[in-house]
SERODO-219344 format. One record per residue (C-alpha): x, y negated, z; residue number from 0. Coordinates in steps of 0.2 Angstrom, whole numbers, padded with zeros to 4 digits. Last residue first. Example, Ala and Ser with C-alpha at 12.3 -4.5 7.8 and 13.67 -1.06 7.14 Angstrom:
% SERODO-219344
x y z pos
0068 0005 0036 1
0062 0022 0039 0
***
This chain:
% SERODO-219344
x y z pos
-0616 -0277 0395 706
-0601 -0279 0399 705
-0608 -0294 0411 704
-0604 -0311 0407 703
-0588 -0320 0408 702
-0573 -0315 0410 701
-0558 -0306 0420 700
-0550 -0288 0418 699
-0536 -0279 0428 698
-0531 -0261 0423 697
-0523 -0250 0437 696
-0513 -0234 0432 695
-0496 -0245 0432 694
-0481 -0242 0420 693
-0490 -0230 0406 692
-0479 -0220 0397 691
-0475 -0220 0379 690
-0479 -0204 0371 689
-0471 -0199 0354 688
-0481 -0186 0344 687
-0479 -0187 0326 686
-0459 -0190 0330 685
-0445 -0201 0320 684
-0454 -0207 0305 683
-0442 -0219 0294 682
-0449 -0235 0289 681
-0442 -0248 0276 680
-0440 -0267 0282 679
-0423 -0267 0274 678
-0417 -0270 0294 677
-0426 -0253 0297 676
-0443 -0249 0308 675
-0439 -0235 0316 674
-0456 -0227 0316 673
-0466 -0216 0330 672
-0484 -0209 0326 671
-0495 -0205 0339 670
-0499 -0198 0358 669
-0513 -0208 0367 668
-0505 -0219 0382 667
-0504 -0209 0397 666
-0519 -0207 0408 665
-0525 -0209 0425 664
-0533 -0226 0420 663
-0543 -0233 0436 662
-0550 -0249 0432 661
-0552 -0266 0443 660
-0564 -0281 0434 659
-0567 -0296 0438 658
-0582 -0305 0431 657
-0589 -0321 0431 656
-0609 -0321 0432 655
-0615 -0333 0415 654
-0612 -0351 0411 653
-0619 -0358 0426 652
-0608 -0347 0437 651
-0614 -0330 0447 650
-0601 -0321 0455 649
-0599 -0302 0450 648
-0582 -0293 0458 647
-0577 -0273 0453 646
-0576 -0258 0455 645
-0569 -0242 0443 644
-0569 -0227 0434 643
-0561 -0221 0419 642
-0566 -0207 0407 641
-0557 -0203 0392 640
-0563 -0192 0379 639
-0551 -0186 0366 638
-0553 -0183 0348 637
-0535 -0180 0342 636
-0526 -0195 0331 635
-0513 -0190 0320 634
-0519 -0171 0320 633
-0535 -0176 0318 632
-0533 -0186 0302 631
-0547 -0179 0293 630
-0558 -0190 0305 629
-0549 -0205 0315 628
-0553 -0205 0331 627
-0560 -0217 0347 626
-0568 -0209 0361 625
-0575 -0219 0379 624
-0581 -0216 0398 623
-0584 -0228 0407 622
-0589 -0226 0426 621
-0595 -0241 0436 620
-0596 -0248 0453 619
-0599 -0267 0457 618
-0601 -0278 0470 617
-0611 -0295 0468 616
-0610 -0312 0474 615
-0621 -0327 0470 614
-0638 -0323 0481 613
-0629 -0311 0492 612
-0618 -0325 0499 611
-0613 -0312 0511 610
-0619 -0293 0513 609
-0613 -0294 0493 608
-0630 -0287 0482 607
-0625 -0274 0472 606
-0624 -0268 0455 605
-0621 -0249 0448 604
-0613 -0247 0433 603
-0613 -0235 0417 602
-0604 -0233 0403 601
-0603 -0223 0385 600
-0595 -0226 0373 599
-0594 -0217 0356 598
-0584 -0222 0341 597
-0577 -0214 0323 596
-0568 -0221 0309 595
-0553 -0228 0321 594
-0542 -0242 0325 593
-0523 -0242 0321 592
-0517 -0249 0338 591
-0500 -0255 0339 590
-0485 -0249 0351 589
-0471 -0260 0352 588
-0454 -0249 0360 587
-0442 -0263 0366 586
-0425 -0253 0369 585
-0419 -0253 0386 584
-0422 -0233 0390 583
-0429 -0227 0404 582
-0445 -0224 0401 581
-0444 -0203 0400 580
-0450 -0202 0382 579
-0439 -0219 0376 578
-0422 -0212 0385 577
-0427 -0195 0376 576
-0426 -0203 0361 575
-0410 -0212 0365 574
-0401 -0196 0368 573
-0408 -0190 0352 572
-0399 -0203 0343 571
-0410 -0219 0335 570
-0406 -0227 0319 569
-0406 -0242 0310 568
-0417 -0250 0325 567
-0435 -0260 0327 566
-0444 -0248 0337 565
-0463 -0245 0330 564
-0476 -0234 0338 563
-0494 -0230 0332 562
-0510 -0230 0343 561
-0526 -0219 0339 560
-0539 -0224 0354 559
-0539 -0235 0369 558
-0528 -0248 0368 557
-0539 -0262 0359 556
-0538 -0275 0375 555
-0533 -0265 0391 554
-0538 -0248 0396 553
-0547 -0242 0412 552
-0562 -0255 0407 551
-0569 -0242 0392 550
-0583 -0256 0383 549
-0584 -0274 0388 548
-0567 -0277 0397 547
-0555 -0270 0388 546
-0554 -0254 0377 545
-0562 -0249 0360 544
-0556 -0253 0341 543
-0569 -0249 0327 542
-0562 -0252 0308 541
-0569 -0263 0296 540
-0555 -0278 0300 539
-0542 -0264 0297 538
-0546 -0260 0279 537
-0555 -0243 0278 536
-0543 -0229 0268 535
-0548 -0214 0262 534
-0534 -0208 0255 533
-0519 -0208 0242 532
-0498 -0212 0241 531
-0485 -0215 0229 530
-0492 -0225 0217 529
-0508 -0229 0227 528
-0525 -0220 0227 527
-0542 -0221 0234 526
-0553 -0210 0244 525
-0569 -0215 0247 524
-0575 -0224 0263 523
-0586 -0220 0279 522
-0588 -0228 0294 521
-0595 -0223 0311 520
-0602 -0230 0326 519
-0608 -0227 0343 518
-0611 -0236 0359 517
-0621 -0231 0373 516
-0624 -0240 0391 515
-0631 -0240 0406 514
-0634 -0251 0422 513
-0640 -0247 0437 512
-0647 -0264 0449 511
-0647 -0269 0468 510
-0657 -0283 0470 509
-0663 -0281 0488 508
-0678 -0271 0485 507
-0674 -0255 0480 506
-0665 -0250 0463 505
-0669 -0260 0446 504
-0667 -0252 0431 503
-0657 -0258 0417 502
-0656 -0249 0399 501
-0643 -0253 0388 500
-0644 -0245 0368 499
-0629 -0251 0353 498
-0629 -0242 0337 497
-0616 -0244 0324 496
-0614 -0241 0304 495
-0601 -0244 0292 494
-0600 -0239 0274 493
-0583 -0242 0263 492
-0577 -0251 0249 491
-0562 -0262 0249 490
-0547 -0255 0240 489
-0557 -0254 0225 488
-0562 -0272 0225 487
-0578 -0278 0231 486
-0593 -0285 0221 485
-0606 -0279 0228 484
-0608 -0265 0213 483
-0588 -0264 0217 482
-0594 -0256 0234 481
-0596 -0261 0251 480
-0608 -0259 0264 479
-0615 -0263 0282 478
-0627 -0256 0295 477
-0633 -0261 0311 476
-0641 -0256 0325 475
-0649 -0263 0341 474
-0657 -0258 0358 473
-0660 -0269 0372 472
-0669 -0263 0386 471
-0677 -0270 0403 470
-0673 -0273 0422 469
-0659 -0283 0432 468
-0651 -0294 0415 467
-0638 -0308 0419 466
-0633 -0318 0404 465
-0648 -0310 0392 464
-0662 -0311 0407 463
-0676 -0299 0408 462
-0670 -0288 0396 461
-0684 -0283 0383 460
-0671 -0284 0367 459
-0677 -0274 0352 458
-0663 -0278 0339 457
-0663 -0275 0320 456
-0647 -0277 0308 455
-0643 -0276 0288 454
-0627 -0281 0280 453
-0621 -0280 0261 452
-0604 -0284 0259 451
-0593 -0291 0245 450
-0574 -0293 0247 449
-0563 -0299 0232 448
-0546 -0296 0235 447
-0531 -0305 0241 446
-0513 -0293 0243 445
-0511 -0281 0259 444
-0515 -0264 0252 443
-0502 -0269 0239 442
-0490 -0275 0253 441
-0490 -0261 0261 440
-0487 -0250 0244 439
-0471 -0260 0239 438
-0464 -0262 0257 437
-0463 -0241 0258 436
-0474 -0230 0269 435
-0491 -0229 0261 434
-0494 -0213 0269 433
-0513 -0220 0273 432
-0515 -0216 0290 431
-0496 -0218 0296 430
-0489 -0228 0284 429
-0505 -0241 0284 428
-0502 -0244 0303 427
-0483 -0244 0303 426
-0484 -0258 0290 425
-0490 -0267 0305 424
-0506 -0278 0298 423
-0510 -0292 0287 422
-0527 -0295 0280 421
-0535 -0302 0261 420
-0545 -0314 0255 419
-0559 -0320 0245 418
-0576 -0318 0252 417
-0593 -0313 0247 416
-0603 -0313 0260 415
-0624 -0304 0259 414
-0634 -0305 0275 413
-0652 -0297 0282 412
-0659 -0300 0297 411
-0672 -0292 0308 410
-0677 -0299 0326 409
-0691 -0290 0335 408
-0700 -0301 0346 407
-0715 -0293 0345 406
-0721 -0306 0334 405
-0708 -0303 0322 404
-0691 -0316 0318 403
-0685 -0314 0301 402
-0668 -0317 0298 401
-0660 -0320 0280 400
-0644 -0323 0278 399
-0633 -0330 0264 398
-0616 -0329 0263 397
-0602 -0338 0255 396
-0582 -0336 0255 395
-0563 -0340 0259 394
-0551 -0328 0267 393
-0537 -0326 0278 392
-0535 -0309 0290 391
-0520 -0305 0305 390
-0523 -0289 0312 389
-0518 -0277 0326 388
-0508 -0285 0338 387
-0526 -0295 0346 386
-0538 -0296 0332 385
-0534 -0308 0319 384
-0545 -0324 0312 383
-0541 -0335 0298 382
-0555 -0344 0289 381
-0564 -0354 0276 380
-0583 -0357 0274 379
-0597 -0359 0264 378
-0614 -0357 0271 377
-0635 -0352 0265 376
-0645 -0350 0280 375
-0665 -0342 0278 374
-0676 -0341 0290 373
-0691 -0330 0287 372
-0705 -0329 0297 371
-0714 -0346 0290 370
-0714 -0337 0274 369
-0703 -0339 0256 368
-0691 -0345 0267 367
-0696 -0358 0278 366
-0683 -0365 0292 365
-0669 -0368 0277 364
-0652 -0368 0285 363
-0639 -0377 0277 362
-0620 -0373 0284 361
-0603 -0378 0280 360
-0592 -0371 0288 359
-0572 -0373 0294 358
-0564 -0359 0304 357
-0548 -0355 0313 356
-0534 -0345 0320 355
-0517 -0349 0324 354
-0502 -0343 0318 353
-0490 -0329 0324 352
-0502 -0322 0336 351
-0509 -0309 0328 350
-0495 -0303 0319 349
-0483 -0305 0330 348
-0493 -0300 0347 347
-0480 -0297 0361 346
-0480 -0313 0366 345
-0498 -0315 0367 344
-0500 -0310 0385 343
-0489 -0325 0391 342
-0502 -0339 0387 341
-0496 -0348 0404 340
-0481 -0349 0402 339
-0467 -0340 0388 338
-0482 -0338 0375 337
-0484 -0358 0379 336
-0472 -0361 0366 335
-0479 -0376 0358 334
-0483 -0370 0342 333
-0499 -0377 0334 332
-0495 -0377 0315 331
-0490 -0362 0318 330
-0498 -0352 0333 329
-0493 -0352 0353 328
-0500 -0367 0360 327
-0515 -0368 0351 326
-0521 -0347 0348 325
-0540 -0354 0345 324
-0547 -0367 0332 323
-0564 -0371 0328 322
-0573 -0381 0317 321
-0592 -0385 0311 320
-0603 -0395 0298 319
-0622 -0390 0299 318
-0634 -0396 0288 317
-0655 -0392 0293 316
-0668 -0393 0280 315
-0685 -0404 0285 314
-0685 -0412 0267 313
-0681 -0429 0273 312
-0666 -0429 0266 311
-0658 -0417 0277 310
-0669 -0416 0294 309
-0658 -0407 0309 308
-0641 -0415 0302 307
-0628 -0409 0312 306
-0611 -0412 0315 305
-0598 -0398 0323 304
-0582 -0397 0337 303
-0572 -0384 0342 302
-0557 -0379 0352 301
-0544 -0367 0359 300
-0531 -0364 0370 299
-0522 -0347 0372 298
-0532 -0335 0361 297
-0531 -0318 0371 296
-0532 -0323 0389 295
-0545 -0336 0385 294
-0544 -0356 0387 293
-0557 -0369 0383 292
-0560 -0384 0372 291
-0580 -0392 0366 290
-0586 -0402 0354 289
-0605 -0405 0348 288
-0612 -0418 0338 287
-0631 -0421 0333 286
-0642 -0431 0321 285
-0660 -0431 0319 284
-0664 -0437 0337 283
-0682 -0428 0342 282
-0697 -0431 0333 281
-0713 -0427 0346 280
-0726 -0416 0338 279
-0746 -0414 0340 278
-0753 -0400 0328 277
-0773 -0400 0329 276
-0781 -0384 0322 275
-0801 -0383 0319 274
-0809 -0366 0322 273
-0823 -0361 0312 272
-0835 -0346 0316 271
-0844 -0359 0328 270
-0857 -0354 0343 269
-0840 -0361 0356 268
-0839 -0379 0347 267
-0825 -0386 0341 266
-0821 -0403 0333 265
-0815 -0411 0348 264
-0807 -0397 0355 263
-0794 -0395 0339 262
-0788 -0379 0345 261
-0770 -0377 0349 260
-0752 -0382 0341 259
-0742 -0393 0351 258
-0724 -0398 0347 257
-0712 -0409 0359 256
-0694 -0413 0358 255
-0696 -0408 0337 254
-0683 -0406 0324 253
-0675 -0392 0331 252
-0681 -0380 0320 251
-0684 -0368 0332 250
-0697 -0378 0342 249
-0709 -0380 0327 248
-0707 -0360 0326 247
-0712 -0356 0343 246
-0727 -0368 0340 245
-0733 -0359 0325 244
-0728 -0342 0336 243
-0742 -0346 0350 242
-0754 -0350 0335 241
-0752 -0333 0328 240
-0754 -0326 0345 239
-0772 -0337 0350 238
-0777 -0324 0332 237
-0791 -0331 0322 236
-0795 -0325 0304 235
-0786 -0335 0292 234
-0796 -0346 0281 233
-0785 -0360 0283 232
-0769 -0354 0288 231
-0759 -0351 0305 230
-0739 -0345 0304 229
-0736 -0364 0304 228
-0720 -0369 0295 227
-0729 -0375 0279 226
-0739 -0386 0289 225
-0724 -0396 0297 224
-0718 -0396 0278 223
-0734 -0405 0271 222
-0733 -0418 0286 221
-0717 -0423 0281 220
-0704 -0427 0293 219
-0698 -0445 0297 218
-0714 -0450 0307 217
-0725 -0433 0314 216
-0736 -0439 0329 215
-0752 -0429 0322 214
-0753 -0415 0310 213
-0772 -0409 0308 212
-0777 -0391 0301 211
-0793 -0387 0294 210
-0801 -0371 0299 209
-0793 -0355 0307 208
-0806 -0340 0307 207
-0822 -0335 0320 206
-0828 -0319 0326 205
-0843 -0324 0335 204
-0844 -0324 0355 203
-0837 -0307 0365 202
-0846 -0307 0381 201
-0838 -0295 0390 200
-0844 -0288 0407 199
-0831 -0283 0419 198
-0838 -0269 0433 197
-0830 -0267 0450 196
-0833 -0252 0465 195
-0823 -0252 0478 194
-0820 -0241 0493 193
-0812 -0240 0513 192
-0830 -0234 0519 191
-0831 -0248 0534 190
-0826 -0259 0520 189
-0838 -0255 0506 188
-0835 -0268 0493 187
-0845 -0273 0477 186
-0837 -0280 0463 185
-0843 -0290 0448 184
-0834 -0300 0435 183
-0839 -0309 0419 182
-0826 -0311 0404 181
-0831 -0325 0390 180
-0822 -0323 0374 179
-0823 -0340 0363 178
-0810 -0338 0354 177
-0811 -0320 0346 176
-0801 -0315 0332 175
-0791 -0302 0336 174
-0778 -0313 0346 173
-0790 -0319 0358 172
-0798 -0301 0358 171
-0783 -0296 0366 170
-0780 -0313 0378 169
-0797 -0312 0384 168
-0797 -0292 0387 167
-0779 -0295 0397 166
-0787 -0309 0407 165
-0801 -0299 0413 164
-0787 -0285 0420 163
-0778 -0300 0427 162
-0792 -0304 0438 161
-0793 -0287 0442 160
-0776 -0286 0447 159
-0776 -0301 0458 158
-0791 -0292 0466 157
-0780 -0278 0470 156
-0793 -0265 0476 155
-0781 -0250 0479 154
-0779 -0237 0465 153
-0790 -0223 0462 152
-0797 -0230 0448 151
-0787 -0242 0438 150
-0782 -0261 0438 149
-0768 -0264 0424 148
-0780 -0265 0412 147
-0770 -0259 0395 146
-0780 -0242 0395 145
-0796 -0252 0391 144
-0788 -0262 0376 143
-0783 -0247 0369 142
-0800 -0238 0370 141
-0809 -0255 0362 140
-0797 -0259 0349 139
-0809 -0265 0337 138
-0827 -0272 0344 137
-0841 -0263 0346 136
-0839 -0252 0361 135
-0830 -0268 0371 134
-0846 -0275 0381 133
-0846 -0267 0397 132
-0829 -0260 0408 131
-0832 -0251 0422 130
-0822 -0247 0438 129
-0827 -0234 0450 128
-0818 -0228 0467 127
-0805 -0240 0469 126
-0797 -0240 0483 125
-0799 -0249 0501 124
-0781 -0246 0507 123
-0776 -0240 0523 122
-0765 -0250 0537 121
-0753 -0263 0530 120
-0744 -0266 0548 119
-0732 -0279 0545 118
-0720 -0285 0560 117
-0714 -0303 0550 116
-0696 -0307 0559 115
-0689 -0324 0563 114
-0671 -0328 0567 113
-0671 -0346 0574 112
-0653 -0358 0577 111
-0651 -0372 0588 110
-0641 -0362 0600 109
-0652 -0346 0600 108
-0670 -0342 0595 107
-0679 -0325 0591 106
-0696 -0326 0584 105
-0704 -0310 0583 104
-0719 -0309 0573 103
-0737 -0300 0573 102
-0746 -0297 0555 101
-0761 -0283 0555 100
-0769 -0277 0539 99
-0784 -0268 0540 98
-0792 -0274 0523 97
-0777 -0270 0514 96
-0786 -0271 0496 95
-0772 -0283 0489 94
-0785 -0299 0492 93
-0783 -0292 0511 92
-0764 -0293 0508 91
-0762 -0307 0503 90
-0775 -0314 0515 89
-0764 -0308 0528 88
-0748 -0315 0525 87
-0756 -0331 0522 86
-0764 -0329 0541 85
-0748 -0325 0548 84
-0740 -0341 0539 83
-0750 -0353 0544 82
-0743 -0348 0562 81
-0727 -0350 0554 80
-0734 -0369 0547 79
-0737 -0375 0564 78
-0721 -0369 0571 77
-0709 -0377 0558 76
-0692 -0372 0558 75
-0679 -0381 0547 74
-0672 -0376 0530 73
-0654 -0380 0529 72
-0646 -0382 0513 71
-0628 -0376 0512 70
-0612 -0383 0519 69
-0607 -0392 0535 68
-0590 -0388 0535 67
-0595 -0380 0553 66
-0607 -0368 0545 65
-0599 -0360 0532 64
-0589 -0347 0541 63
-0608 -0341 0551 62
-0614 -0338 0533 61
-0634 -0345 0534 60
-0629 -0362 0529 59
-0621 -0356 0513 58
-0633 -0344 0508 57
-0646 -0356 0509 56
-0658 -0358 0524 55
-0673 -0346 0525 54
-0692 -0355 0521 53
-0706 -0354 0529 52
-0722 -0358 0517 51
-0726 -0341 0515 50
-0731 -0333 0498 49
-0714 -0335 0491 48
-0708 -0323 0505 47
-0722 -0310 0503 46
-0717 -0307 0484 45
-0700 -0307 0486 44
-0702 -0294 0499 43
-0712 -0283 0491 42
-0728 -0279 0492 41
-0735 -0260 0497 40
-0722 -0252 0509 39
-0721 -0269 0521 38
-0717 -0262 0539 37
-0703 -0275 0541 36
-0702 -0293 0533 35
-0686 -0304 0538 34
-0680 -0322 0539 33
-0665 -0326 0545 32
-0655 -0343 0548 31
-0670 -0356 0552 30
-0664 -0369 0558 29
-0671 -0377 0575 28
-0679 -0396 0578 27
-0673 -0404 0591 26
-0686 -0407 0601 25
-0677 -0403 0619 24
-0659 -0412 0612 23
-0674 -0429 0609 22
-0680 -0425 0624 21
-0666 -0428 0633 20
-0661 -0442 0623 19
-0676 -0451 0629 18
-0674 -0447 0646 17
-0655 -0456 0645 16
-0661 -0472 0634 15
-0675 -0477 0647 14
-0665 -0474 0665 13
-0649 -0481 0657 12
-0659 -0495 0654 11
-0666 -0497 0673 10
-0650 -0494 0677 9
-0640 -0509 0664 8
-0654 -0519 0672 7
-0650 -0517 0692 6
-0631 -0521 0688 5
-0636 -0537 0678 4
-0646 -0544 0694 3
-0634 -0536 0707 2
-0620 -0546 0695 1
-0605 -0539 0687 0
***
């Protein structure tokens, strides 16, 4: 190498090897913590999403994450942290925390910042006096008051009290007032920490819907667009009624865009009339859906549907849908996969024998009668079985009708009339309906006519139906049958159920209690065979409880009244104290029989993980749970189980998957045990044979929380 070429590779060296020097020196850091202390009066949700700095994903923050590369990283800014301190302190100061003071501690290591806001909120300027001008007149006026979330003696959130001006627009919005004006005062003494705030309303006529105008609208008539509006001419003025019009647009399915609000053109604020313009977007009139999965209790399964969202024009929706589960282990479907990987079935014969499915037909009229009511007329054909309980077939029609309220209320109302009957163990209906012989078994078990009357009303308020952290849902429902339905003697019963979850958030870093309650009961009149008489309830009707939505200690249907059967000639007493003590070879299957009486009751406590705490969840819960049979008490005692437990929640698109560990310190329920002779007679051996339990811990996996 030449001194000429020598002397230039230096001088380059000397321009590239400063520059990356500062280049490592301006690195920019990532931010892996981000923390609020000495907050008591906001959140720290609320804080963080008022700051522009941002902490790195779970992923990125995890220490066992990072070298892989994973996560989003979220870099450090130091011009926009000091931003920050003076957001943090507006928001607060526009809380009524005029005294606040924001320092911060910014901690940096190997590429990598921790940063911590120091809050000192200081006293509040509160509210002394708050009036409210302008409502005397008008309806509502005390309640509408005592709805304002900004009230005396509290700190002086101006967010609050613009709130409070937007709860008396939206109020007298609904009751007939569009063009409600609110004005705002307040006048604040900061050396003296208090407030005083006034909001004058200026109500503006009281004003009713005009004429309606359907814009955009092609293939659907603009008659039945109008029709589904809950809004008519001449109709005093609610901004709610028009919320729902729209609501309803959406529902149908018909539209990818739907509008309905005042027609601004043609308003004018001194007018009692308010002109209506609805603007809709059609969306594709046809539809197909398909879809396979795999559960523990149906093997493979599939489904697949047509719809029609605008049936000759008239705005009507057809369905056509399919499904079919237990593939793999069910006639025509067989492929013996109950020996694999659908090995939980083997032991169901009835259940499992053949597979399951349903074929509908489905037209769904958005309007009936009222824009409230929807109303779904469907034929259908089906075989469905409840795991090593029941096996049912039956063909029918229903009609329902579901009315959807403003306060979100939903009520339904259903009448199915069906042709079918359902397979169960003979054991079942021998030992709760002394129908012991073939001949009476299959008498209960022929095709009938069933005809049921069904009514439901549900008052969710859950912040989230796949994952809720605060809110209610209560529901109940009742159903009948009787021969003035149109059922058959041997089909006649009363069932009713209530369902309440309440969940309350604890602390500030996600944590959530959960409860539950559940109760039912069915009633049915007594009936008689040749040799044998009753109140009997056919097994579809009848509550079953245990798995992993209701008592988590037991598996699938195992809690509650269960019946034995050992497929033998004859059993010795030696080989019946074999059977009690478990040592014996002989395949004792136990079925459970249901009940006429439930209550559950559960409750779980939901944590953060101190790792990916944004999709994983600890869990701790209690369930506590009886099934019985009333009049038959001595076949199947009330008892009241209680099994604790923990568990894994990990959020997934499609809902948190769960997995589930329950304590069961308990033998199997004491019943009935039958040999079950090669003439397929039944001889009863003991009333209160109890098979022991081979592990006290119960595994569950799914989807969605239990509640």
């Amino acid at each position: 190498m030449t001194r000429r070429a020598l002397l230039a590779a230096l001088a380059l060296l000397g321009l590239v090897l400063p520059r990356a020097g500062w280049a490592q020196a301006d690195r920019p850091l990532v931010v892996r913590g981000l923390e609020f202390e000495g907050n008591h009066a906001i959140d720290d949700y609320r804080l963080s999403i008022a700051i522009g700095t941002t902490n790195s994903s779970t992923f990125a923050t995890a220490w066992y994450f990072r070298w892989i590369g994973l996560g989003e990283k979220r870099y450090f800014d130091p011009i926009e942290f000091r931003r920050d301190v003076l957001r943090l302190i507006l928001l607060y100061r526009q809380s009524g925390f005029m005294e606040v003071e924001v320092d911060t501690v910014v901690r940096r290591a190997r590429g990598n910042v921790h940063l911590t806001f120091k809050i000192r909120e200081g006293p509040p300027v509160v509210v002394r006096r708050f009036t409210v001008t302008g409502l005397d007149s008008l309806p509502d006026a005390e309640a509408t008051r005592d709805a304002l979330p900004l009230e005396e003696g509290q700190p002086f959130d101006r967010f609050l009290f613009q709130a409070s001006a937007d709860t008396i627009v939206a109020r007298l919005r609904d009751r007939g007032y569009p063009a409600v004006e609110v004005f705002r005062t307040f006048d604040v003494d900061r050396e003296a920490r208090r407030a005083e705030a006034s909001l004058e309303v200026v109500p503006g006529p009281r004003a009713h819907f005009g004429a309606i105008r359907v814009e955009g609208a092609r293939g659907v008539d603009t008659t039945f667009v109008r029709q589904l509006l809950a809004v008519r001419p001449g109709q005093r003025f609610s901004q709610e009624e028009l919320f729902q019009s729209q609501r309803k647009l959406y529902t149908t399915q018909l539209f990818r865009l739907a509008t309905v609000t005042i027609d601004s053109t043609r308003y004018s604020a001194d007018s009692s009339v308010v002109p209506v313009t609805v603007v809709v977007s059609e969306g594709p009139a046809h539809r197909v859906t398909s879809g396979i999965g795999y559960g523990t209790n149906d093997c493979f399964r599939g489904g697949a549907g047509w719809t029609d969202r605008n049936l000759l024009g008239t705005g009507r929706r057809f369905e056509v849908t399919g499904r079919v589960s237990k593939v793999g282990v069910g006639t025509p479907f067989g492929l013996g996969l109950e020996n694999s990987i659908c090995s939980s079935l083997k032991d169901d014969p009835i259940g499992s024998a053949l597979a399951n499915y349903n074929v509908t037909t489905a037209v769904r009229q958005p309007r009936f009668f009222t824009p409230d009511i929807t109303g779904t007329l469907a034929l259908y054909a089906e075989r469905r079985s409840e795991f090593a309980i029941y096996r049912r077939e039956e063909v029918g029609v229903s009609l329902g009708l579901l009315r959807e309220t403003s306060q979100r209320m939903p009520i339904s109302l259903a009448y199915r009339l069906s042709f079918g009957g359902t397979v169960a163990t003979d054991a079942t209906f021998c030992a709760f309906f002394n129908a012991c012989t073939p001949e009476d078994a299959r008498r209960l078990q022929e095709r009938r006519l069933l005809g049921v009357v069904s009514a439901s009303i549900s008052w969710p308020r859950q912040n989230n139906p796949l994952d809720p952290s605060r809110g209610h849902v209560y529901t109940f429902e009742a159903a009948h049958s009787s021969q003035l339905t149109g059922s058959a003697a041997f089909q006649t019963f009363t069932r009713a159920t209530g369902d309440a979850a309440w969940y309350v958030p604890v602390g500030r870093k996600g944590a959530v209690l959960s409860a539950h309650l559940r109760g039912g009961l069915v009633f049915s009149p007594r009936v008689s065979l040749d040799s044998a008489s009753g109140n009997f309830v056919p097994p579809e009707q009848r509550f079953y409880a245990g798995g992993p939505n209701d008592v988590r200690g037991y598996n699938l249907n195992e809690l509650g009244p269960l019946v034995y059967v050992l497929r033998a000639d004859s059993l010795s007493p030696e080989a019946l104290d074999s059977l009690v003590r478990g040592n014996s070879d002989r395949a004792t299957r136990f079925s459970a029989t249901g009940g006429n009486t439930l209550g559950i009751a559960q409750l779980e406590f939901r944590v953060p993980a101190p790792v990916w705490s944004s999709r994983l969840r600890f869990a701790a819960f209690v369930d506590a749970g009886t099934l019985y049979e009333r009049g038959k008490t001595r076949l199947a005692p009330i008892q009241v189980r209680v099994t604790p437990g923990i568990g894994l929640r990990i959020a997934t698109p499609l809902g948190p998957a769960r997995f589930d560990i329950g304590y069961n310190g308990y033998d199997r329920p004491p019943g009935a045990l039958y040999l079950q002779k090669s003439d397929g007679t039944l001889q009863l051996v003991q009333t209160d044979f109890v098979l022991k339990r081979g592990s006290r811990l119960t595994y569950h996996f799914s989807f969605g929380q239990a509640f």
